[in-house]
C-alpha positions in Angstrom: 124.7 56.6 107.6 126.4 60.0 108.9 127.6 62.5 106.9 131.8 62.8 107.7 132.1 66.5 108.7 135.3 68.2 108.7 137.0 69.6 111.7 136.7 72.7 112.5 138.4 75.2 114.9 137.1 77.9 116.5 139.2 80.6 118.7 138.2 83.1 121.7 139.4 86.5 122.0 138.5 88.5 125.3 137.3 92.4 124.5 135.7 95.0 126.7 132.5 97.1 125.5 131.4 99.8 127.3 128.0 102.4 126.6 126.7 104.6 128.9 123.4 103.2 128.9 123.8 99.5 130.9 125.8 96.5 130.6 123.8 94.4 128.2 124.4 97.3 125.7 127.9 97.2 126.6 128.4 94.0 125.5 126.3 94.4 122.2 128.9 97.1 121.1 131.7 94.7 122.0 130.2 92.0 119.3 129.4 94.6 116.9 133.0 96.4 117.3 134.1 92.5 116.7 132.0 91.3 113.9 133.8 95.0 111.9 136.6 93.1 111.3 136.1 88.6 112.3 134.0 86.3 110.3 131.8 83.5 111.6 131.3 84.8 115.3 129.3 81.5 116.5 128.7 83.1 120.6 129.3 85.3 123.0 130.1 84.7 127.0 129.3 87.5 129.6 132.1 87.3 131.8 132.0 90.1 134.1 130.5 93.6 134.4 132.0 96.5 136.2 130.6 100.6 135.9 132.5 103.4 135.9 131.5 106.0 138.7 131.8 110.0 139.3 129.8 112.6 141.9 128.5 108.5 142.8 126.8 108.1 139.5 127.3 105.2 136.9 128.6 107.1 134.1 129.8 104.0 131.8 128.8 100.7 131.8 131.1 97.5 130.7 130.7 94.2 129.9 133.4 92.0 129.3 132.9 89.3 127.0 134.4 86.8 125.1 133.8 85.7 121.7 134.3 82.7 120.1 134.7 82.1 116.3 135.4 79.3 113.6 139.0 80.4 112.2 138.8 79.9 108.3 140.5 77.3 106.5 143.1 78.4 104.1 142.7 76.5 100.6 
């Protein structure tokens, strides 16, 4: 027989990360920037990457992600 689970909910914020070493480092400080201060981060989507540029050199990278979570219950 199944076990019954109980719903859940989860939530997505949108953040920005940025490092000046590439994007997938970028988005690795967004998630750890996020985890500082959210419980139960379950994933994270890549949604777009964009540089910053000066004298036509990358000088910043950033990833914008978003990152879902299951929102506690309160008791």
């Amino acid at each position: 027989m199944p076990v019954a689970r109980e719903p859940s909910v989860a939530k997505v914020i949108e953040l920005i990360g940025s490092s000046p070493k590439g994007w997938e480092d970028a988005a690795k400080n967004a998630v750890m920037e996020a985890a500082k201060t959210i419980r139960n981060i379950k994933g994270v989507y890549l949604k777009e990457c964009t540089a910053k540029v000066e004298n036509n050199k990358i000088v910043e990278y950033r990833s914008i992600v978003k990152i879902s979570f299951v929102v506690d219950k309160e008791i």
